[in-house]
C-alpha positions, 0 to 999 in steps of 0.5 A, a space after each residue: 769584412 775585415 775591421 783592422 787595417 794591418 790585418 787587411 794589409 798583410 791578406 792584400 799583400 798575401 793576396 798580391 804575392 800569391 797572384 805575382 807567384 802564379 803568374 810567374 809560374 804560368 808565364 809560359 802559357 800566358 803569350 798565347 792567351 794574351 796574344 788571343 785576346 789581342 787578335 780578339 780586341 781588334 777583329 771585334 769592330 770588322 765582325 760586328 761592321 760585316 754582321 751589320 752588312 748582313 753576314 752571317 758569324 760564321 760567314 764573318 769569321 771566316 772573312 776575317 781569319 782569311 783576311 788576317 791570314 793574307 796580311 799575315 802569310 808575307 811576313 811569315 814567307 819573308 821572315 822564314 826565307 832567312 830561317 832556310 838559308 841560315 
């Protein structure tokens, strides 16, 4: 454990800059996880109701990525309509 309060500052602020330093080299990468781990936060409560219905994991994913991707597929169509005339 670390006694002195300066001493305990400056490795918390070595320890702060050196994770701001690794996020801002690895930005890039972190849209996918983080928009991952959005999609996972709101599909949590429609797996755990369908489990509870008595669907199987499997099952349940399967209804929910199809259902996402019917929700999904129009804004997609719409949205590259304007890519392929431009």
């Amino acid at each position: 454990m670390i006694k002195s309060k300066r001493l305990r500052f400056l490795v918390g602020g070595l320890f702060l800059a050196a994770t701001l330093f690794f996020l801002y080299r690895v930005r890039g990468a972190l849209l996918p996880f983080l928009a991952g781990g959005i999609l996972a936060y709101f599909l949590w409560p429609a797996v755990k109701w369908l489990e509870k219905k008595g669907c199987s994991r499997n099952q349940t994913l399967w209804i929910c990525y199809l259902g996402l991707g019917i929700l999904v597929l129009p804004f997609f169509s719409w949205s590259s309509h304007g890519f392929y005339e431009n």
